[in-house]
py3Dmol code that shows the C-alpha trace and the ligand (Angstrom):
import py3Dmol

protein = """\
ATOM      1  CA  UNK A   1       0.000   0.000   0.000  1.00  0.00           C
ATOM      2  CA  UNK A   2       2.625   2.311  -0.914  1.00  0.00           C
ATOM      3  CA  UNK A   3       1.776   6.315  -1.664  1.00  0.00           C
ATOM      4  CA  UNK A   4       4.273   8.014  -3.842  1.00  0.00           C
ATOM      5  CA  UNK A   5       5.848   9.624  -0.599  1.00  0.00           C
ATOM      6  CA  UNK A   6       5.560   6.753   2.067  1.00  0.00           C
ATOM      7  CA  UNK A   7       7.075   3.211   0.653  1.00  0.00           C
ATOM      8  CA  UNK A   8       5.173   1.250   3.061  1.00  0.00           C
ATOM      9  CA  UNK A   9       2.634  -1.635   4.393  1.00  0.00           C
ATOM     10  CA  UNK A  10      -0.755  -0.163   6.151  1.00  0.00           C
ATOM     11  CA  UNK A  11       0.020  -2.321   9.332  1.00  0.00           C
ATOM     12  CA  UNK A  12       4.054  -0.886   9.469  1.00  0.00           C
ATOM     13  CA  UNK A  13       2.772   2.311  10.755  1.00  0.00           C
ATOM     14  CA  UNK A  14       0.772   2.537  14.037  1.00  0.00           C
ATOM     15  CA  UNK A  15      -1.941   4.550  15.332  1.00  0.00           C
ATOM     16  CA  UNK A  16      -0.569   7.346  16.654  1.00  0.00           C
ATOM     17  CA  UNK A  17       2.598   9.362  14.865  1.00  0.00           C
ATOM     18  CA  UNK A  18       4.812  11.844  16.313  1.00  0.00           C
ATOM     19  CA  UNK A  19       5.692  14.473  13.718  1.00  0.00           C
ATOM     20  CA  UNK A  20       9.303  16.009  13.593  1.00  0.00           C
ATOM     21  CA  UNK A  21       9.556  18.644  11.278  1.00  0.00           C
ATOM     22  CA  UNK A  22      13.458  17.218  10.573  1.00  0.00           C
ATOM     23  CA  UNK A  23      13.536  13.410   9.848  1.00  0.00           C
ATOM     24  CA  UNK A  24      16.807  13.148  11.462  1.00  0.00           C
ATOM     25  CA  UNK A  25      15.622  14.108  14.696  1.00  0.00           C
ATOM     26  CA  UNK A  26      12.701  11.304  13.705  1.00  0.00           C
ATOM     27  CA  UNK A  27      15.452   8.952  13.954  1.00  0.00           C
ATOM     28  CA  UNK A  28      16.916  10.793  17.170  1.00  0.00           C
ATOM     29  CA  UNK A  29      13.717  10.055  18.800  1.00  0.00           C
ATOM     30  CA  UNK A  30      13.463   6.158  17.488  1.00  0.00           C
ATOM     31  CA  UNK A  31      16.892   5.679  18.500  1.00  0.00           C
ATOM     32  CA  UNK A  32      16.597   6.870  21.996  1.00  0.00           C
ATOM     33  CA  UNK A  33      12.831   6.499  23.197  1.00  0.00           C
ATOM     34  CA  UNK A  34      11.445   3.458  21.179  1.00  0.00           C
ATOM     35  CA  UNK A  35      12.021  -0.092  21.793  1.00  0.00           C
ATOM     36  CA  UNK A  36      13.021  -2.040  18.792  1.00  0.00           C
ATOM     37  CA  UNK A  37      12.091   0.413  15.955  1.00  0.00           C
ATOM     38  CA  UNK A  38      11.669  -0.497  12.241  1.00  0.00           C
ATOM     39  CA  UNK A  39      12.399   1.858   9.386  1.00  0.00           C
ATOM     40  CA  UNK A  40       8.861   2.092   7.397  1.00  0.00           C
ATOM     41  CA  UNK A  41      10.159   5.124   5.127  1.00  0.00           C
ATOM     42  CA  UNK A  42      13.351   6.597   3.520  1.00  0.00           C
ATOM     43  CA  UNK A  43      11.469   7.889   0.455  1.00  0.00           C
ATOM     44  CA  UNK A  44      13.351  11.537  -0.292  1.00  0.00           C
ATOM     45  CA  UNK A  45      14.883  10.887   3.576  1.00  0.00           C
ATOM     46  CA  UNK A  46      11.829  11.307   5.227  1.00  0.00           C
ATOM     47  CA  UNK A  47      12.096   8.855   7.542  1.00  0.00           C
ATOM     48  CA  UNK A  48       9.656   6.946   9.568  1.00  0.00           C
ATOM     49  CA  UNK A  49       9.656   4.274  12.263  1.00  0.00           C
ATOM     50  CA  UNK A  50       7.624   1.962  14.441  1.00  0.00           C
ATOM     51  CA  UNK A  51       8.591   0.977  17.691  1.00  0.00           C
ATOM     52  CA  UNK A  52       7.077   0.037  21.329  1.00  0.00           C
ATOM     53  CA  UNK A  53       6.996   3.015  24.204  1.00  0.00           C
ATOM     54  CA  UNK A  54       5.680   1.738  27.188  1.00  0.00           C
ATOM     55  CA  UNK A  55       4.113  -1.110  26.087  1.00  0.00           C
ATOM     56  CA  UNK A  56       2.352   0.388  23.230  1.00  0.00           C
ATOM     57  CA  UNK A  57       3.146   0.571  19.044  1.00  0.00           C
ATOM     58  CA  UNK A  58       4.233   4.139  18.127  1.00  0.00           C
ATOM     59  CA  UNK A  59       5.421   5.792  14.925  1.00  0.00           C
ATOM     60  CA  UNK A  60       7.766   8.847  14.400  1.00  0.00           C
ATOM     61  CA  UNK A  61       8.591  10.349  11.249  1.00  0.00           C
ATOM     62  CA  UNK A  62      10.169  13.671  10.043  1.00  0.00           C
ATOM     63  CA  UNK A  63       7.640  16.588   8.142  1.00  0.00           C
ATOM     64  CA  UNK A  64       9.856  18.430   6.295  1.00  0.00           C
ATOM     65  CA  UNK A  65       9.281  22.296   6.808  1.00  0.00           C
ATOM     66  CA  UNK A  66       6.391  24.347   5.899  1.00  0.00           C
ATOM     67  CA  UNK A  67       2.343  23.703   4.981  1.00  0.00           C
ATOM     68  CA  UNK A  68       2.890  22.189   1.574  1.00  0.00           C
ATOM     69  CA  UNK A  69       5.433  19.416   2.359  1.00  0.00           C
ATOM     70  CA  UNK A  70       3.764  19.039   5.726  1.00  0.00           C
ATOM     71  CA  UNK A  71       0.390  18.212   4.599  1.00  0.00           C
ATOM     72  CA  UNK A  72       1.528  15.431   1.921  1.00  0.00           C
ATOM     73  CA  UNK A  73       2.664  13.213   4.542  1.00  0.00           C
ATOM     74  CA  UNK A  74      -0.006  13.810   6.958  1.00  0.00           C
ATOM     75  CA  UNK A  75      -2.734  13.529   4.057  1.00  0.00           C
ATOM     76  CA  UNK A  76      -1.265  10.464   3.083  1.00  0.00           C
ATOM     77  CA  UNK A  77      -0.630   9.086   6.871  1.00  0.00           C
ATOM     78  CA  UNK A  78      -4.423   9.889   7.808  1.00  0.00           C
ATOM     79  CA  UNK A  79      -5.717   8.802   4.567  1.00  0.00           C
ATOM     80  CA  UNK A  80      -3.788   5.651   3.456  1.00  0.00           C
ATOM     81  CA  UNK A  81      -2.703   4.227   6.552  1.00  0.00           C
ATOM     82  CA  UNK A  82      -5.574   4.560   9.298  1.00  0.00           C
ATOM     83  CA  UNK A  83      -3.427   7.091  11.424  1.00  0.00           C
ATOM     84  CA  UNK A  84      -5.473   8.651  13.591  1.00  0.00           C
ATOM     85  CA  UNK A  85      -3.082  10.511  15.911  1.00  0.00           C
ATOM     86  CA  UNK A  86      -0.700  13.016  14.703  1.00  0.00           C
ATOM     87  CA  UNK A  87       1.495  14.876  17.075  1.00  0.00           C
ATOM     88  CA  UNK A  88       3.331  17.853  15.498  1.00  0.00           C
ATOM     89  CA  UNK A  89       6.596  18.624  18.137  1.00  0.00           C
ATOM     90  CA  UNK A  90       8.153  21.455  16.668  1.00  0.00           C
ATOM     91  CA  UNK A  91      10.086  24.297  17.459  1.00  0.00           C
ATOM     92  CA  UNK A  92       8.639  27.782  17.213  1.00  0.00           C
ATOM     93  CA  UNK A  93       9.349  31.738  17.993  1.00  0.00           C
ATOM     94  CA  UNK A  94       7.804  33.282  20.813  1.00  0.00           C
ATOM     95  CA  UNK A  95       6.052  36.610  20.321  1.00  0.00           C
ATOM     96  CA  UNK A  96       4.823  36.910  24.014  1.00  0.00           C
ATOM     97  CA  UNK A  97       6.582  38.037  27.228  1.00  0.00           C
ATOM     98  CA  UNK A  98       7.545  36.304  30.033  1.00  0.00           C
ATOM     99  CA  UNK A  99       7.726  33.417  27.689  1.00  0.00           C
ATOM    100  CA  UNK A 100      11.118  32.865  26.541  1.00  0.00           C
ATOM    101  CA  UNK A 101      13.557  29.860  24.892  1.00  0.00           C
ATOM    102  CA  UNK A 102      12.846  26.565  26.589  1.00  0.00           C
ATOM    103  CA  UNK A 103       9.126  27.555  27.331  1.00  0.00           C
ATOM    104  CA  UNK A 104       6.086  25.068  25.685  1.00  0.00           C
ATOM    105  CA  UNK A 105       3.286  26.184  23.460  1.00  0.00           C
ATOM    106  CA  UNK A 106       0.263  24.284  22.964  1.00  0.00           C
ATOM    107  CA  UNK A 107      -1.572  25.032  19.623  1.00  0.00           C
ATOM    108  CA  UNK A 108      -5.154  25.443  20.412  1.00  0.00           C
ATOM    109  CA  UNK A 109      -5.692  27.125  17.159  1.00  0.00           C
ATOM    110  CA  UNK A 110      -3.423  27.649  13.909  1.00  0.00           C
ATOM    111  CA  UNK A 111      -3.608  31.323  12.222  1.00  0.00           C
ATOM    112  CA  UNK A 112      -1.765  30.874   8.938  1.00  0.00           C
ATOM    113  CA  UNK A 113      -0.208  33.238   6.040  1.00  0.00           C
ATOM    114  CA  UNK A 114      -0.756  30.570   4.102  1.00  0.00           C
ATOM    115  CA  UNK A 115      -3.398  30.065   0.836  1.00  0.00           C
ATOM    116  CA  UNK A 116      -4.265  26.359   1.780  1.00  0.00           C
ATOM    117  CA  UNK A 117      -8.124  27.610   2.938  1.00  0.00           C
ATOM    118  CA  UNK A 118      -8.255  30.853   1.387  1.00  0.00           C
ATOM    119  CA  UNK A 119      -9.956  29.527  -1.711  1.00  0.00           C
ATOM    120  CA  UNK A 120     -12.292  26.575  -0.263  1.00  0.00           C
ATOM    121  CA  UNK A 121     -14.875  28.728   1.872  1.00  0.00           C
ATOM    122  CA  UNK A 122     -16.812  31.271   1.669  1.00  0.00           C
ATOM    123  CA  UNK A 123     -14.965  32.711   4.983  1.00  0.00           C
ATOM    124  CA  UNK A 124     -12.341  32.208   7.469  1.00  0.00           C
ATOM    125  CA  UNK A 125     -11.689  28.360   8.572  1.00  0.00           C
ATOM    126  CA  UNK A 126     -10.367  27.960  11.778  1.00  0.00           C
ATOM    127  CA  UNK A 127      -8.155  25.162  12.000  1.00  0.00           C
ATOM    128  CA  UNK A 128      -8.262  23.828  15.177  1.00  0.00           C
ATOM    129  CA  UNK A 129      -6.573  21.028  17.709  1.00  0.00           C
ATOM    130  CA  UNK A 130      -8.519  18.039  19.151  1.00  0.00           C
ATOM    131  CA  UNK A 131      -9.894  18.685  22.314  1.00  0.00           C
ATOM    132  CA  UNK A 132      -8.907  15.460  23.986  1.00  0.00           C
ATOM    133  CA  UNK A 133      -5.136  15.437  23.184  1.00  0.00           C
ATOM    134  CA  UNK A 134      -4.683  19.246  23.941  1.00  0.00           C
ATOM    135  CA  UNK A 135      -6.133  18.701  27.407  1.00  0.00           C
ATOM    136  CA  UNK A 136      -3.881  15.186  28.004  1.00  0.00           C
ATOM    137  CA  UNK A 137      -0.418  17.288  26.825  1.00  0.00           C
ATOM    138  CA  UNK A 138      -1.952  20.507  28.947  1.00  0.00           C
ATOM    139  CA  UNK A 139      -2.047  18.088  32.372  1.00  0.00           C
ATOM    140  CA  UNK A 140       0.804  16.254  31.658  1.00  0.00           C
ATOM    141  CA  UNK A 141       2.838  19.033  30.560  1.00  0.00           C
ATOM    142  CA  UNK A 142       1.741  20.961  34.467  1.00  0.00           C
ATOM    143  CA  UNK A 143       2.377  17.741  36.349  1.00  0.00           C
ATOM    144  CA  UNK A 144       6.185  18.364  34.728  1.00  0.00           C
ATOM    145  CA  UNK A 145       6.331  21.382  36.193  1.00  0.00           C
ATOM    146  CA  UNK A 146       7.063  22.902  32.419  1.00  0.00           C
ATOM    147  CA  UNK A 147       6.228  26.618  31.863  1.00  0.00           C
ATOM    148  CA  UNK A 148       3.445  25.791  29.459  1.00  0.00           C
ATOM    149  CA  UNK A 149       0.866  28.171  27.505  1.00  0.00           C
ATOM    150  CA  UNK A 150      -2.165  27.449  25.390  1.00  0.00           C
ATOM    151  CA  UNK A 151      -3.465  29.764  22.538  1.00  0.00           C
ATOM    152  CA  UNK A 152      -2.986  31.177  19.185  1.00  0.00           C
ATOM    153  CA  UNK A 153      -0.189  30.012  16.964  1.00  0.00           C
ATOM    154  CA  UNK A 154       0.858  31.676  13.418  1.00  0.00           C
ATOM    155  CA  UNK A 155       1.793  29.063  10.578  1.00  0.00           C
ATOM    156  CA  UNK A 156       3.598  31.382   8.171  1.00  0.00           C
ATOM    157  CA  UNK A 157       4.471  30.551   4.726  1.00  0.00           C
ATOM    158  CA  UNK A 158       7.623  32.923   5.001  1.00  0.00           C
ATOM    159  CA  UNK A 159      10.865  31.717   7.412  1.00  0.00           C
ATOM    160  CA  UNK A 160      12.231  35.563   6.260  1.00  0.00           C
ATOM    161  CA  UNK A 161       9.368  37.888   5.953  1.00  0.00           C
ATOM    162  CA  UNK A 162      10.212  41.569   4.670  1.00  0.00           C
ATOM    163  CA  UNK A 163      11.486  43.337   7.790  1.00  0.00           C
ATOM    164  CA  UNK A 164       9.398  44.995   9.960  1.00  0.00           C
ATOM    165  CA  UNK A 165       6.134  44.260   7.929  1.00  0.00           C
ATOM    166  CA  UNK A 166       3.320  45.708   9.646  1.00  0.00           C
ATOM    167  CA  UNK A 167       1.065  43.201   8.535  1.00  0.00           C
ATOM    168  CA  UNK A 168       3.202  40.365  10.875  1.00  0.00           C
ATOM    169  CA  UNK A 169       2.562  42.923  13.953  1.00  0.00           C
ATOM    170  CA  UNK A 170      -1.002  42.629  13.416  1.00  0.00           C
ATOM    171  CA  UNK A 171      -0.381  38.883  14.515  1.00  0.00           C
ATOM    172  CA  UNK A 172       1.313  39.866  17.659  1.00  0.00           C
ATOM    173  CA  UNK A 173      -1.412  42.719  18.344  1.00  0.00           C
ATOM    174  CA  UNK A 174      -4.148  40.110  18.399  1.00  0.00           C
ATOM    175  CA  UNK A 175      -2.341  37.886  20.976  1.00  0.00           C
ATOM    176  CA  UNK A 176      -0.746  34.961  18.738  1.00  0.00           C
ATOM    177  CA  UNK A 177       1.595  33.550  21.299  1.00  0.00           C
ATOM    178  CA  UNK A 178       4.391  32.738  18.339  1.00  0.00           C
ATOM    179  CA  UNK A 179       5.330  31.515  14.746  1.00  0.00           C
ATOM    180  CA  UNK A 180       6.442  28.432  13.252  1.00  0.00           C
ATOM    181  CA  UNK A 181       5.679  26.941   9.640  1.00  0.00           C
ATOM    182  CA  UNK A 182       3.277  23.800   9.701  1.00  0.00           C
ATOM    183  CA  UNK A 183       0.487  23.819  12.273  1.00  0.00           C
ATOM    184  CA  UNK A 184      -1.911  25.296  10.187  1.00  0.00           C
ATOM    185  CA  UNK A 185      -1.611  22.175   7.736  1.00  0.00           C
ATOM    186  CA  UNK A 186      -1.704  20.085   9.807  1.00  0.00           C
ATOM    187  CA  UNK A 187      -4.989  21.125  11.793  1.00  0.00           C
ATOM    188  CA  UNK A 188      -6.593  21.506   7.997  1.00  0.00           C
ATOM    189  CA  UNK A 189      -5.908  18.017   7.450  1.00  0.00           C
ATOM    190  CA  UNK A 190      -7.109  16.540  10.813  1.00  0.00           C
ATOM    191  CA  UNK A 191     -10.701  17.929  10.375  1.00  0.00           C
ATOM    192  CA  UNK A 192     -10.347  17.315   6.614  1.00  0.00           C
ATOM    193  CA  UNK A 193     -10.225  13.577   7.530  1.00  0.00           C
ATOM    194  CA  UNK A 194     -11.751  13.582  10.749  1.00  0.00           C
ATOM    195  CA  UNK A 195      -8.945  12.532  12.746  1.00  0.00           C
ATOM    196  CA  UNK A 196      -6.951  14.180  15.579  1.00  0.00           C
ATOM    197  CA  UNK A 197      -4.127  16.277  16.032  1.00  0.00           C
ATOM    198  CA  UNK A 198      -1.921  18.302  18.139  1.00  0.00           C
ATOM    199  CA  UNK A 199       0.848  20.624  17.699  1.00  0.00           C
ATOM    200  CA  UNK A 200       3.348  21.174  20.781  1.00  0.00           C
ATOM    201  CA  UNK A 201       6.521  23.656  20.212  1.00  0.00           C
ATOM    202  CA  UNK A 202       8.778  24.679  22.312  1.00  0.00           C
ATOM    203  CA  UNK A 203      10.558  28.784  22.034  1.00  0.00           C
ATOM    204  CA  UNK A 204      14.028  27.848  20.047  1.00  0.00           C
ATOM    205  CA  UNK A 205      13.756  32.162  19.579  1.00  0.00           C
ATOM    206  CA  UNK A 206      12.314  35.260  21.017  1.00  0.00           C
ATOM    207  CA  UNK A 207      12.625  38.770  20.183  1.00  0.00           C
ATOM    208  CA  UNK A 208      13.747  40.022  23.098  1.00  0.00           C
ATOM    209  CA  UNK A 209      16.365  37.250  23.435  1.00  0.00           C
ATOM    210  CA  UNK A 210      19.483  37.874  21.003  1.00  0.00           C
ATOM    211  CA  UNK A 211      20.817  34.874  21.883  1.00  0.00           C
ATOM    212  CA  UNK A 212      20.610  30.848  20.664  1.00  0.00           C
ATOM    213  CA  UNK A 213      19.588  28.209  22.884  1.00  0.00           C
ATOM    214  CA  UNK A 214      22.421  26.444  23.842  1.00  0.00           C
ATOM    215  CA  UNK A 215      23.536  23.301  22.945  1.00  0.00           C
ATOM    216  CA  UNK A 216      22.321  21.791  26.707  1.00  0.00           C
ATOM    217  CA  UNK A 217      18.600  23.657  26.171  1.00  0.00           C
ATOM    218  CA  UNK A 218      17.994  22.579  23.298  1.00  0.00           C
ATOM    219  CA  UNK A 219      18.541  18.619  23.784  1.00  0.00           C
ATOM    220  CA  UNK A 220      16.698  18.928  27.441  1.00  0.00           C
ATOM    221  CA  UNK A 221      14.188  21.022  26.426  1.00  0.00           C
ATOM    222  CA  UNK A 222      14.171  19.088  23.473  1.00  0.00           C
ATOM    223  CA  UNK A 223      14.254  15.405  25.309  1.00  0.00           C
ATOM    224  CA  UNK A 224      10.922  17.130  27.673  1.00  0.00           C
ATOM    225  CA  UNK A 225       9.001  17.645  24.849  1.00  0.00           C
ATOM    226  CA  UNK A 226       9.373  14.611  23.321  1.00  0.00           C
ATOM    227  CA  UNK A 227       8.293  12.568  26.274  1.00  0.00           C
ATOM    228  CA  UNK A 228       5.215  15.013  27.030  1.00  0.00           C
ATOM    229  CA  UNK A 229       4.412  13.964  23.490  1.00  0.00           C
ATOM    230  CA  UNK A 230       4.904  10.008  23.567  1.00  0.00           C
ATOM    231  CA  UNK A 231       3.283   9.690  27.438  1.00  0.00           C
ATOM    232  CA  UNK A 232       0.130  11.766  25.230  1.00  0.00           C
ATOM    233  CA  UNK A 233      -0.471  10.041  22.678  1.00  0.00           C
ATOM    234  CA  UNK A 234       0.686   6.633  24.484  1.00  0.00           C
ATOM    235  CA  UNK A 235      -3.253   7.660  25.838  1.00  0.00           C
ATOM    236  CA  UNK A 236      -4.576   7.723  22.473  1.00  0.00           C
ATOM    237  CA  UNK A 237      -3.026   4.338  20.896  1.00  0.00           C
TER     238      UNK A 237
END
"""
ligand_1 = """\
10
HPA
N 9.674 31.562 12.172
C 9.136 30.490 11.595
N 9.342 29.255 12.031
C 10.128 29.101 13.114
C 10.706 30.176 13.760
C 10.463 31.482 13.266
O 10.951 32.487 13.794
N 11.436 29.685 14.799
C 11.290 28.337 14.780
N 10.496 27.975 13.762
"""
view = py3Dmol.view(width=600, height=400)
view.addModel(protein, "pdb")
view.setStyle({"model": 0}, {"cartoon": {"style": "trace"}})
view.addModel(ligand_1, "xyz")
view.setStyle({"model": 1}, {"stick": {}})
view.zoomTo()
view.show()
């Protein structure tokens, strides 16, 4: 039951997926959380694996970056191979105060630059997260004692938007907590399907914060999210 972008059986990929944006950190996470994982995919490097956490069958595979290559494999995941849990874990820039590198965001909705809705309705489509896992990460992530927030997220087309464009402060006016590039697609797809999803990021940048995280920050804060995402959707599978 291949697809052109997943070389793969239905029954190779579980229930529930964690999505990476980078496919090497897929195989970060397979190699150090998963029992006994199996490469499903290396189609253009995107990989995929199954493996056990906790007991339970799991699959991890890399997203590439933005709406367009995001939304092939999770159309193709939710539609060819009876996934019904994807987990985006992603990195993002915080546009809020008080919350800076290390801190998580879950997506309860996905505002987006992008054209992926424009044209289908007759208004604005609000692509939103399923109720269920965004309250399961949202306890989990508070019984970690993890500096969490839940809101607003911007999916933007545009890694390097023209400097200073007014239009992007809008955004920031109206309370979206920060940016990253996929979320949006995601979402779509989810209620396009009737499946579930969730996006968790954590800050990698702020704009009050010159500085990188540092090589330490971003594995532990790194490491945290990924286990607030497998104990979640170890719920769900
Ligand atoms: N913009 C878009 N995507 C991102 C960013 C950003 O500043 N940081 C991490 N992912």
């Amino acid at each position: 039951m291949s697809t052109p972008h997943i070389r793969a059986e239905k029954g190779d990929i579980a229930k529930g997926v964690l999505l990476p944006g980078d496919p090497r950190r897929a195989k970060y996470i397979a190699d150090n959380f998963l029992e006994d994982p199996v490469l499903f995919n290396d189609v253009r490097g995107m990989l995929g694996f199954t493996g056990m956490y906790k007991g339970k069958r799991l699959s991890v595979m890399g997203s590439g970056m933005g709406i367009p290559s995001a939304s092939i494999y999770i159309s193709e995941l939710y539609k060819f191979f009876d996934v019904e849990n994807i987990i985006r874990i992603g990195t993002c820039g915080s546009w809020i105060d008080n919350y800076g590198i290390g801190s998580v965001f879950l997506a309860q909705g996905c505002s987006t630059t992008s054209n992926i809705n424009r044209k289908i309705f007759n208004g604005t489509f609000c692509p939103l997260a399923d109720f269920s896992l965004l309250r399961t990460a949202y306890l989990k992530s508070i019984a970690l004692g993890k500096k969490v927030k839940v809101g607003n997220m911007l999916s933007s087309d545009l890694f390097y938007p023209l400097a200073d464009d007014p239009k992007f402060e809008n955004w920031k006016k109206f309370g979206i907590m920060g940016v990253e590039m996929e979320g949006a697609g995601l979402y779509t797809a989810a209620m396009r399907f009737k499946k579930r999803a969730l996006m968790i990021c954590t800050v990698s940048d702020t704009k009050t914060d010159e500085r990188d995280m540092t090589p330490e920050e971003r594995e532990t804060s790194l490491n945290d999210m990924i286990e607030l995402a497998l104990d979640t959707m170890w719920e769900f599978v």
